[in-house]
N, C-alpha and C positions, 0 to 999 in steps of 0.2 A: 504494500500500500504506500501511501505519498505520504510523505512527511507534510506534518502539522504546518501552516502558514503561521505568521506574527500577524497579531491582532492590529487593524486599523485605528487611530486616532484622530481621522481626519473628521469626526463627527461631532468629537470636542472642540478641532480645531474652526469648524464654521458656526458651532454652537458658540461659542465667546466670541466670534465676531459680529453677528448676529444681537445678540445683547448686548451686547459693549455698545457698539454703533446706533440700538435703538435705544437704550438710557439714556446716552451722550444727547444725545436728541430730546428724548422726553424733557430730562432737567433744563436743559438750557431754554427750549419754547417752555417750560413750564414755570422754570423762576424767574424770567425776564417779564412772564406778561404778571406772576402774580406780584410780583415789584415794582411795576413799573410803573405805578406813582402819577398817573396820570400824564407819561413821559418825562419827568422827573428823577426816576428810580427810587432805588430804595435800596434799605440793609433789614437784614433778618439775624441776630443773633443767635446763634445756635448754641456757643460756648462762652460766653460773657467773656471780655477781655480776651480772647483768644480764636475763636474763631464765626465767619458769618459769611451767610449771604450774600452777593452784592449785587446789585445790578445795576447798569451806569446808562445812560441814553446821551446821544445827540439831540441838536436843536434840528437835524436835518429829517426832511422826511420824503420819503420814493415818491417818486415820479407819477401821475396819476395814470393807469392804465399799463403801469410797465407790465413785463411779463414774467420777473420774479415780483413781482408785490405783496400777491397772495400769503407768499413764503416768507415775507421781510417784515412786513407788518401785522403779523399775525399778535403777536404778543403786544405791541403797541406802533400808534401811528408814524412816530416818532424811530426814528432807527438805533441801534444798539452799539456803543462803544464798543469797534472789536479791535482785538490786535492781531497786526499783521506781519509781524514777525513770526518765528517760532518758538520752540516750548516756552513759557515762561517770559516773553517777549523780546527775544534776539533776535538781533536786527531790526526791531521795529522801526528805526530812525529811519528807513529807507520803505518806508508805506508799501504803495503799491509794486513798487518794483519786492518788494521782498517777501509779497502776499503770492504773487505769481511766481517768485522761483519756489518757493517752498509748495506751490499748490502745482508745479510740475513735477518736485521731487517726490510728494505724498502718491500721485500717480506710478512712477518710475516706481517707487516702492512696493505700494499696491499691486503692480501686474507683477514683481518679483515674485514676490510672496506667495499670492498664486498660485503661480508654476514653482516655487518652493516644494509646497503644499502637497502637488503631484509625486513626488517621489518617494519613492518605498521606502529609503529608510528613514523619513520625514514622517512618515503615517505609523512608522511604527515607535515611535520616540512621543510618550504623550507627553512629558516635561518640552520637550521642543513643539508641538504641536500648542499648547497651551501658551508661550510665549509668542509664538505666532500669529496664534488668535488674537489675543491680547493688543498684541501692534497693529494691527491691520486695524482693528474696531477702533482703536484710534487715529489711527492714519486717516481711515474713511470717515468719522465724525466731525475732524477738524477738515476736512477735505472739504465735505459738505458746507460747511461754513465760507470757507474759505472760495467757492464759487458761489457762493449767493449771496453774502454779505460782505466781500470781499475783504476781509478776515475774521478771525476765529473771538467768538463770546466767547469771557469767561466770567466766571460768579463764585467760587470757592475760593475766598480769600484768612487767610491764617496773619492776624494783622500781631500776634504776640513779639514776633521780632522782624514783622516786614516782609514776608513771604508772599511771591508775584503770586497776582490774583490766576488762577487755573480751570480747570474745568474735568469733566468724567473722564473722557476723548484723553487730556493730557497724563491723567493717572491711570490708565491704559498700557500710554506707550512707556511712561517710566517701571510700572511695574513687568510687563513687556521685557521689556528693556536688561532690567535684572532678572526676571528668569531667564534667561535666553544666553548671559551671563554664567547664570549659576552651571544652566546645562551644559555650559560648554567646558567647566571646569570639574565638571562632576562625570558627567557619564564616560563610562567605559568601552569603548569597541571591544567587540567578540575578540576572544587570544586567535590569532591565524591558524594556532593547532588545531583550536577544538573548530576552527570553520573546515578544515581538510576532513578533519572525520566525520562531516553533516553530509551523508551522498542526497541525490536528489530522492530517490528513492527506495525501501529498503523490503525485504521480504516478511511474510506475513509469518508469523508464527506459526 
């Protein structure tokens, strides 16, 4: 009979993308419009002196009839402070030139990953499979942002010693980030010995 297969994990791997990317979503349309203060914004203390809420708005507001509108002014009429740099706001000094390279490299990465994703010993690794998820549901939340509001809302601000304001999408790719780390310092390839004595196929008792 045929030797046993390795179990797939690319189920977990599109399961955390999947959530991740719809959370990232849900929170930010959901505490921007509950914030949003009559365009104003607002805070929400969650942790008195350490941590809230935030949500910032412009005095600007879409275009009437555009054809992202729908999607931009859902939470309020008024548009939303985003940043357009990356994680944490790097680069932001450089707007929209810095919104568009980072919203080509979240692409670039995104179809990596993908096809990452496709390979066997990728599907059989759930620690790497989970880090992957992970990244990608952030990659693709700030992605989303990032062509529609041409950069990324954030609302999870840790004001105890000044810590940039972030969002689901960014604690994604940083946790992401360090599994994917950890995996790489942790897992073990198969010894080459014991892969020479796995034949493809062995006789039946």
């Amino acid at each position: 009979m045929k030797a046993t297969t390795d179990r797939s994990y690319r189920g977990l791997l599109w399961s955390l993308v999947l959530f991740g990317t719809v959370v990232d979503q849900l929170t930010k349309y959901g505490v921007f419009k509950w914030l949003s203060g009559n365009g104003e914004g607002g805070k929400w203390e969650v942790a008195p002196g350490v941590f809230e809420l935030l949500a910032q708005y412009t005095d600007k507001r879409e275009a009437a009839g555009a054809f992202l509108a729908p999607l931009r002014t859902w939470s309020s009429d008024l548009l939303p402070k985003v940043n357009q740099g990356a994680l944490f706001g790097l680069g932001n000094e450089y707007a929209t030139l810095a919104n568009l390279l980072f919203a080509l490299v979240s692409i670039v990465a995104a179809i990596a990953i993908a096809y990452w994703s496709t390979r066997p010993a990728t599907a059989s690794d759930p620690a790497l499979c989970a880090a992957l998820g992970l990244i990608l549901a952030g990659t693709l939340g700030n992605l989303y942002d990032r062509l529609v509001f041409n950069g990324v809302r954030d609302f999870l601000h840790f004001y105890w010693f000044e810590f940039p304001v972030f969002n689901v999408a960014d604690s994604c790719l940083v946790c992401g980030a360090f599994l994917l780390l950890a995996q790489a310092f942790w897992s073990q390839p198969a010894p080459a010995s014991n892969l020479a004595l796995q034949p493809e196929a062995v006789e039946a008792q």
